[in-house]
TORSE-313040 format. One record per residue (C-alpha): residue number from 1; residue in one letter; chain; x, y, z. Coordinates in Angstrom, 1 decimal. Example, Ala and Ser with C-alpha at 12.3 -4.5 7.8 and 13.67 -1.06 7.14 Angstrom:
+-----+---------+--------+--------+--------+--------+
| num | residuo | cadena |     px |     py |     pz |
+-----+---------+--------+--------+--------+--------+
|   1 |       A |      A |   12.3 |   -4.5 |    7.8 |
|   2 |       S |      A |   13.7 |   -1.1 |    7.1 |
+-----+---------+--------+--------+--------+--------+
//
This chain:
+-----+---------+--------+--------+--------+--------+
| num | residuo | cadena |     px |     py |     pz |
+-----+---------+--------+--------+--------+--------+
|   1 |       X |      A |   44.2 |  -66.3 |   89.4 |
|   2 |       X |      A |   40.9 |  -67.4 |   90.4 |
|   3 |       X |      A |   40.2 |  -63.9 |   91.9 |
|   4 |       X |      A |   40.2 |  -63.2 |   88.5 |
|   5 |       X |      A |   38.5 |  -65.6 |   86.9 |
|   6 |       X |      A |   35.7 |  -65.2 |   89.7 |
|   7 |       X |      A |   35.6 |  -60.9 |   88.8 |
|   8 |       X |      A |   36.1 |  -62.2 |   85.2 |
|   9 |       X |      A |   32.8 |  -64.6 |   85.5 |
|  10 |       X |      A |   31.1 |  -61.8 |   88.0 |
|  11 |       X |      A |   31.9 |  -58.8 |   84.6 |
|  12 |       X |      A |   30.3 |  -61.1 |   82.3 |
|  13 |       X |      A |   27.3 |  -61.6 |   84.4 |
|  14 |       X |      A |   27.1 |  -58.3 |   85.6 |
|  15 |       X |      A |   27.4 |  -57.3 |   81.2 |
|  16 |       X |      A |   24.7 |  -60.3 |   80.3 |
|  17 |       X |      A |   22.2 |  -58.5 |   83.2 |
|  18 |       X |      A |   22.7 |  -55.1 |   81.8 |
|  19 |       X |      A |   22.0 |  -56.4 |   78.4 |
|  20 |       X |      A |   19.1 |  -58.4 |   79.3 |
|  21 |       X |      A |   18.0 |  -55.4 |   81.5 |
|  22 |       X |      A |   18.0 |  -53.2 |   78.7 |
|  23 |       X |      A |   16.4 |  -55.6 |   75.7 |
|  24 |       X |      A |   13.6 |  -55.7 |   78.2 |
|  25 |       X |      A |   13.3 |  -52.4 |   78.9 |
|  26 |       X |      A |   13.3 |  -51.4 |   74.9 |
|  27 |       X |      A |   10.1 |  -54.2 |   74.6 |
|  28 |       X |      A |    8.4 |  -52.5 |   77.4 |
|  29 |       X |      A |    9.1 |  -49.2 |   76.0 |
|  30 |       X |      A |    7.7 |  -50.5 |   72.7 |
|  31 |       X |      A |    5.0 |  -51.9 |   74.3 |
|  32 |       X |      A |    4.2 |  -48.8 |   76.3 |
|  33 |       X |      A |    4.2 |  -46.6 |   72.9 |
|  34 |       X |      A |    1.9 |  -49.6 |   70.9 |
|  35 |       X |      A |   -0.7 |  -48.8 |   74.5 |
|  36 |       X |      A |   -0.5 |  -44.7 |   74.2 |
|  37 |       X |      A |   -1.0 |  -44.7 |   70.5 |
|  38 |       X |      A |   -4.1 |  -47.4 |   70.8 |
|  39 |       X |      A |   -5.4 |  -45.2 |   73.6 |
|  40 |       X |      A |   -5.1 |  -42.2 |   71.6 |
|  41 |       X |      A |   -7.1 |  -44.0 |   68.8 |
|  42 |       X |      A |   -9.7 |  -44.8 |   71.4 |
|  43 |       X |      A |  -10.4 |  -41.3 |   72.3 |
|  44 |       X |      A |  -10.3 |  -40.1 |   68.6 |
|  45 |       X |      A |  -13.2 |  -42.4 |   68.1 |
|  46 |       X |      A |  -15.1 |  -41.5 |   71.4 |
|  47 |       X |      A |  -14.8 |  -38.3 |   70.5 |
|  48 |       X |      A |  -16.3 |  -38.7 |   67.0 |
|  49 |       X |      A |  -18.9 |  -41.2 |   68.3 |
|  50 |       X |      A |  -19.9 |  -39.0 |   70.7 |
|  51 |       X |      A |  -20.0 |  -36.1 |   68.3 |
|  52 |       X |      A |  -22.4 |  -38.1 |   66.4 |
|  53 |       X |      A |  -24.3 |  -39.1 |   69.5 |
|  54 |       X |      A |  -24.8 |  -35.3 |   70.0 |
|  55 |       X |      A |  -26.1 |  -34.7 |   66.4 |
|  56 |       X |      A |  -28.7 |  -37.8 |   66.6 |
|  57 |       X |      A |  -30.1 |  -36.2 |   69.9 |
|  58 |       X |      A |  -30.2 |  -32.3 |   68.2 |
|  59 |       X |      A |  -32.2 |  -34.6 |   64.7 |
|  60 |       X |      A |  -34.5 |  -36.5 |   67.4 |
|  61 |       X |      A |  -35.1 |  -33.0 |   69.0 |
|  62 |       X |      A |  -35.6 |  -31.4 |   65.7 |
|  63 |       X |      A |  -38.1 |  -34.1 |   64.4 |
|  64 |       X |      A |  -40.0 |  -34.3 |   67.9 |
|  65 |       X |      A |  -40.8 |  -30.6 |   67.4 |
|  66 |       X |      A |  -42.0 |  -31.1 |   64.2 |
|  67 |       X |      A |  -44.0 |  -34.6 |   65.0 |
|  68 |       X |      A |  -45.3 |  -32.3 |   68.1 |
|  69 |       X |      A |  -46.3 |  -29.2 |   65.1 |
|  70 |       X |      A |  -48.1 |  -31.8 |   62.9 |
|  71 |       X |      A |  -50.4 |  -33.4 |   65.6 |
|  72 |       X |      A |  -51.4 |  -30.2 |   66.5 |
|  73 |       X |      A |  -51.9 |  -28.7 |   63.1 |
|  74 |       X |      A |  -54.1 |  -32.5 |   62.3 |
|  75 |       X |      A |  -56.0 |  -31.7 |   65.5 |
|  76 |       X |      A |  -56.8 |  -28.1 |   64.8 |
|  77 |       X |      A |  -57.6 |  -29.2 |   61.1 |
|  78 |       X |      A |  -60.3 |  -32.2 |   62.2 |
|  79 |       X |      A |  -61.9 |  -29.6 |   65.2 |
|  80 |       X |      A |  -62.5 |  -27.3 |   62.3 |
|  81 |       X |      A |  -63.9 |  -30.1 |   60.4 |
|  82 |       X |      A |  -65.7 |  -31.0 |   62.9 |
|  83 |       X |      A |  -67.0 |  -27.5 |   63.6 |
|  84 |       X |      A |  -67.5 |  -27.2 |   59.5 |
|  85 |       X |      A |  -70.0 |  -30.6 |   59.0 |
|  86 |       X |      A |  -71.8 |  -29.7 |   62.3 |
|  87 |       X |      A |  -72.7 |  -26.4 |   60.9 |
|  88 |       X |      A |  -73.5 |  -27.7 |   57.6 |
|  89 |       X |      A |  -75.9 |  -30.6 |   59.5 |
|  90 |       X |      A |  -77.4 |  -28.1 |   61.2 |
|  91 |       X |      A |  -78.1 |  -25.7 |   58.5 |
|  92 |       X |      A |  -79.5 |  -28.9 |   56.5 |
|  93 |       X |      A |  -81.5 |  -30.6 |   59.5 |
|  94 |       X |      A |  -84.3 |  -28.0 |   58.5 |
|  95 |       X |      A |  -84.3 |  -28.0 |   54.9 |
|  96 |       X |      A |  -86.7 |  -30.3 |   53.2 |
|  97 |       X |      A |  -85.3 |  -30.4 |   50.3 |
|  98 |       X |      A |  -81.9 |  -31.2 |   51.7 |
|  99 |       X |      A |  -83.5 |  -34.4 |   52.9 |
| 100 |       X |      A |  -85.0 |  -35.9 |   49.5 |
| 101 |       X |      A |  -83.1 |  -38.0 |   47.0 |
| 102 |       X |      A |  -82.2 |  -36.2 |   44.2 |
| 103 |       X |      A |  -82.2 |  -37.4 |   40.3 |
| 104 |       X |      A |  -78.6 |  -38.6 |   39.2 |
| 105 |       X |      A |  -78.3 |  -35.3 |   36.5 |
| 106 |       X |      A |  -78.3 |  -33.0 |   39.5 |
| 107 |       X |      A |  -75.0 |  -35.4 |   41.0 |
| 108 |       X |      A |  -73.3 |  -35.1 |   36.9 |
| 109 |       X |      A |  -74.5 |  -31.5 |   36.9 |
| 110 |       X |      A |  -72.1 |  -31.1 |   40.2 |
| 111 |       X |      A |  -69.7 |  -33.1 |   39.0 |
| 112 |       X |      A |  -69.0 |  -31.5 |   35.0 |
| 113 |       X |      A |  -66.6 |  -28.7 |   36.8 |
| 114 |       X |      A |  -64.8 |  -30.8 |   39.2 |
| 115 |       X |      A |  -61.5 |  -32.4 |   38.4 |
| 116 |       X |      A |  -62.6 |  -36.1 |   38.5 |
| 117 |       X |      A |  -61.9 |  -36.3 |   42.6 |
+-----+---------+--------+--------+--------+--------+
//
């Protein structure tokens, strides 16, 4: 009889550690699935951040070239300035009349066309 009781007591233990065993195993499991679904979330948004990151470096590419363009277009522009008001000084160095004063009608006669710049 208390061969039985003893196998009786040893079932119940043995039933109690199986359940136990397998309540644990279901939270791990959860747990495992909560992980693989966070992780997948993870690389969704690395993948669009880095997507992003890609198209910020193609804009910054795009805007250097034209930054690059415009400095070059402004220094062509002022060389030919340049080049323009040092031919006009020198075509004016020699010319007398160039270097007198002139009456204030002659500046409103240039002015009368001109758009009020």
């Amino acid at each position: 009889m208390i061969g039985i009781a003893i196998a009786g007591s040893a079932l119940i233990g043995l039933i109690s550690l199986a359940y136990w065993l397998y309540q644990d195993n279901q939270a791990l499991t959860g747990e495992a699935q909560r992980l693989r679904q966070t992780n997948d979330d993870l690389a969704d948004s690395a993948a669009n951040q880095k997507a992003v990151a890609d198209d910020l470096a193609a804009d910054m590419i795009t805007r250097d070239e034209l930054a690059r363009r415009a400095i070059e277009a402004r220094e062509l522009a002022d060389e030919k300035l340049n080049r323009v008001r040092k031919q006009l000084n020198d075509a004016l160095e020699a010319d007398r009349c160039a270097r007198e004063p002139h009456p204030a009608a002659v500046g409103d006669w240039l002015r009368k066309n001109s758009d009020g710049l």
